[in-house]
N, C-alpha and C positions, 0 to 999 in steps of 0.2 A: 625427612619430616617425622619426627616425634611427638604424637600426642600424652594423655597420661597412660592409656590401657593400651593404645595400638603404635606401631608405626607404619608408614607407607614407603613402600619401595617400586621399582618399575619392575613390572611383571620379565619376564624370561619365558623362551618358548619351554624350559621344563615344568612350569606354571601350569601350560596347558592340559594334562588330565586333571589336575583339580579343576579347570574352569568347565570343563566337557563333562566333569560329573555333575557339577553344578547347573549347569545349562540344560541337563538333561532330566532334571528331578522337577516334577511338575510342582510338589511346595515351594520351592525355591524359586519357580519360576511365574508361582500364580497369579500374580498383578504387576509384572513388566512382559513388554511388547519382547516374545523369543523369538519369533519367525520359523523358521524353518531349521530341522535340525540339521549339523553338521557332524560331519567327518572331523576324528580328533586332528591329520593332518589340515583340513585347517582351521581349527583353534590357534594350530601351532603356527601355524603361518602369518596368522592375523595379528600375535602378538611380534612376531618381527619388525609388520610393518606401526606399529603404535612410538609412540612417545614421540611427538615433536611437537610445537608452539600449534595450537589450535587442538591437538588430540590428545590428552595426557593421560594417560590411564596407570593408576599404580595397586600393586597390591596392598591389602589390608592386612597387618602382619599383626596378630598377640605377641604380646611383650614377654607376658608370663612363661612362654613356651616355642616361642620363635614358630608358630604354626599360621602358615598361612588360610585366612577367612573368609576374606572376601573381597570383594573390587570397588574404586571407586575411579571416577571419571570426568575431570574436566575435556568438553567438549566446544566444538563450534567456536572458541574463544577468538576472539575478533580485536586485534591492537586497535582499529582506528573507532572502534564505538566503546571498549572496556567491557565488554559482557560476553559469557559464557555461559553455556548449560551442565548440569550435576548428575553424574549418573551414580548410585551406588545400590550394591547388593551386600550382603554377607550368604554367605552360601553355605559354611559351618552350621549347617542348623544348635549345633549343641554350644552356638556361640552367641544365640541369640537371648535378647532378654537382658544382656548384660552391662549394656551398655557402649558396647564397641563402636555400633552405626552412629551415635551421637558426639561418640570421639572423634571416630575416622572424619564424620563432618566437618565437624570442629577446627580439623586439625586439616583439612585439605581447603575450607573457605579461605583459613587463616593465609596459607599458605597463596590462593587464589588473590586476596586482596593484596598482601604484602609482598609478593616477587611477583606476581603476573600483573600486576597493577589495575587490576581486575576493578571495575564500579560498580559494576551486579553478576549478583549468579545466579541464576532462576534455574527452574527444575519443574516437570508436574509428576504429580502422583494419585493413581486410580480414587475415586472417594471412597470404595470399601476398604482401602489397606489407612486401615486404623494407625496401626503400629506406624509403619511409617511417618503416618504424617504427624503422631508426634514426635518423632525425635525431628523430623524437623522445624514443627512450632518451637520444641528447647532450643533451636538453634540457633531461633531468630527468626526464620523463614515466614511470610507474609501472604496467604491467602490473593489473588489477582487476578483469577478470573476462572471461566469452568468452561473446560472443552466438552459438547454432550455428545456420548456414545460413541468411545472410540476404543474401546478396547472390548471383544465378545471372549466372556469366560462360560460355560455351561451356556450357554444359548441365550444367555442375557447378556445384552450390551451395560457398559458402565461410562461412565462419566470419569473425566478426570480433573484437578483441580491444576491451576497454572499457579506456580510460589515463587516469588523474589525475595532475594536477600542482599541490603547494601551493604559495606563496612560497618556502618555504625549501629547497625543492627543487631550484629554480632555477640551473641551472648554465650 
């Protein structure tokens, strides 16, 4: 899968200390749910068991320099309703700003609707992560509803917003 700036590939457990640095940097981690940290054996392990119909997880690869960025994630995907959930980070901090998370989008919706036969993809994101949520307003992505206080950063709880996106939404 080829977008303009990125492509996506299926992660490999050599993946795994870029995703264990990443998972481990509190900017990179500040507005997604990390849990508990792990052991890089399993990072590595966890990417074994990924990529089949309902878990798809691929890396976010630069075109310009074949360096891998960051992750993105069709989840939960269901053949008998058509809908899925969207997970993505970029973890390269020095990649951010650029535009990549708007491609990698772009280019994994695409993908979502047109070979998973996908009808919706929804996704939430914290309401302080700015950034985020517009690269997914550019994307199409639809504001639908507000989960309150579910994610505690510094001792304040936040809010998170629920977003759908159908095919012809698609921008």
């Amino acid at each position: 899968m080829i977008g303009e700036l990125i492509r996506l590939r299926a992660l490999e457990p050599d993946d795994a200390e870029a995703l264990h640095r990443w998972n481990h940097d509190p900017e990179v981690m500040r507005w997604m749910f990390d849990g508990y940290a792990e052991p890089l054996a399993a990072t590595r392990k966890s990417l074994e068991d990924k990529n089949r119909y309902g878990q798809l997880v691929y890396g976010v690869v630069a075109q310009k320099d074949d360096t891998l960025i960051g992750v993105v994630q069709l989840r939960d995907a269901e053949p008998e309703t058509g809908c899925a959930n969207l997970d993505i980070y970029i973890g390269e901090k020095s990649y951010w700003g650029g535009g990549y998370a708007t491609d990698a989008m772009r280019t994994i919706c695409r993908y979502g609707f047109d070979k998973m036969r996908l009808h919706k993809i929804s996704l939430t994101v914290v309401t302080e992560n700015h950034a985020a949520r517009r690269v997914y307003e550019k994307v199409g992505f639809i504001e639908e509803g507000r989960l309150r206080k579910v994610l505690r950063r510094d001792g304040e709880w936040y809010d998170e917003y629920w977003m759908g996106l159908f095919p012809d939404e698609l921008r």
